[in-house]
C-alpha positions, 0 to 999 in steps of 0.5 A: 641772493638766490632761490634754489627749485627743484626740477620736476623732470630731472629731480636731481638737478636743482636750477637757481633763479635770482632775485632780478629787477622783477622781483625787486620791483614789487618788494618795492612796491610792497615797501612803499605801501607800507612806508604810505600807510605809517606817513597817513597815519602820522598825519591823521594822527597829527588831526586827531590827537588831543593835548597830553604829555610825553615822558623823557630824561633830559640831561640837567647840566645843559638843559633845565626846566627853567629854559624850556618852554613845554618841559614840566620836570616835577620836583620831589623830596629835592631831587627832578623826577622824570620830565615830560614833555608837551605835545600840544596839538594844534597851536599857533605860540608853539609854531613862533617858538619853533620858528626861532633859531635855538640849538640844544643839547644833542642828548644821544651824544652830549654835544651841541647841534648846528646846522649842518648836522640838522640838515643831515636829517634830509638824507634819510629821505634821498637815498632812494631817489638814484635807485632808478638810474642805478638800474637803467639798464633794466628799465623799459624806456630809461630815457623817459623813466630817469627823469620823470622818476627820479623828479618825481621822487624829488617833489614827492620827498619834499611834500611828505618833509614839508607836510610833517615839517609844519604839522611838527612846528604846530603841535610839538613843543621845542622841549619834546622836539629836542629831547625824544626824536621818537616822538612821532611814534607816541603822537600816533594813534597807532604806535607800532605804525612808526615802527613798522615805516622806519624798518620798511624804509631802513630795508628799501635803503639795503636793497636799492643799493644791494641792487643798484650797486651790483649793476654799477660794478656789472656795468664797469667791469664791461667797460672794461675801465680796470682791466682783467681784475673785475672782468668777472663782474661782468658776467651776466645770468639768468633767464634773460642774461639779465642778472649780474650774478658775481656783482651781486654776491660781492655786493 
């Protein structure tokens, strides 16, 4: 990634700046005000929104009206027309019913759930959480900022998982649960809210590991571990020689 300026005082040379830790740092930041607002109006959405129904198309081989409580699939001439599903505020029955153990039908791939591939949910939210020891080299005080943030993160992650966790089992009825995994976004008051969050946080993901990535190879090709054939890597640019420039392209 480069940004080419042209040099006032000679108009035919052009110097090139790459984007360092700075400038990463506050497009972070930018990101993660973004991603704040998008979780805040979640939860005030989740305060606020009245009971309604919210349009989906399960598959009836494997998941019908008679088996799912909150699923209402009307019946015309014979034939199911489109399902809703309930969205029912705040409840203390929907929260039982969530309680229980009952996995269904994958709709996107046609395949049972377990365990494991609904705990793969989580990772989504841990993959920014080593962006700061990826970049140690570039941190102020990494003995201090390593841990304090990378447990921060850690606590931080889990109370926003927590929070959207309960406020789902109290409000969301297991049928809308299973068959829209969009359903945040037609609970909020704000609908492109959701939308915004998720490609905000999709784009803080790429560039945690474009940059964490980068300094991973800068820092074993100067160690030297695989010989002659990644020393270029560890070439360092920039006004401070603090930019591996070859790791990033290749990144």
């Amino acid at each position: 990634m480069a940004l080419f300026v042209r040099d006032h005082h000679n108009p035919l040379v052009s110097r090139r700046l790459l984007v360092g830790a700075n400038i990463f740092a506050m497009a972070s930041i930018f990101i993660f005000v973004l991603v704040m607002a998008a979780i805040v109006s979640v939860i005030v959405s989740f305060a606020i929104e009245h009971s309604f129904f919210v349009s989906i198309i399960p598959d009836f081989h494997h998941y019908n009206a008679t088996d799912s409580p909150g699923l209402y699939c009307p019946v015309l001439n014979g034939t199911h027309e489109q399902c809703q599903a309930h969205y029912t505020s705040w409840n203390e029955t929907i929260l039982h019913q969530n309680l229980k153990e009952d996995y269904g039908i994958d709709y996107s791939t046609e395949l049972r759930t377990s365990f494991q591939i609904v705990f793969a949910v989580l990772f989504n939210g841990c993959t920014g959480i080593m962006a700061g020891a990826n970049m140690s080299g570039d941190l102020k005080n990494p003995g201090f900022s390593i841990p304090f943030g990378t447990l921060g993160a850690c606590l931080f992650t889990f109370l926003i998982y927590g929070l959207l966790m309960v406020f789902t089992g109290f409000t969301c009825s297991r049928a809308l649960l299973q068959n829209n995994y969009n359903y945040l976004k037609y609970i909020n008051v704000w609908q492109p809210f959701v939308i915004v969050g998720v490609l905000s946080s999709t784009l803080s993901a790429a560039l945690s590991c474009l940059i964490g990535a980068s300094r991973i190879l800068q820092a074993v090709a100067k160690d030297n571990l695989f010989g002659i054939a990644l020393r270029g890597f560890a070439i360092m640019k920039g006004a401070k020689k603090d930019n591996p420039v070859y790791a990033l392209i290749f990144s």
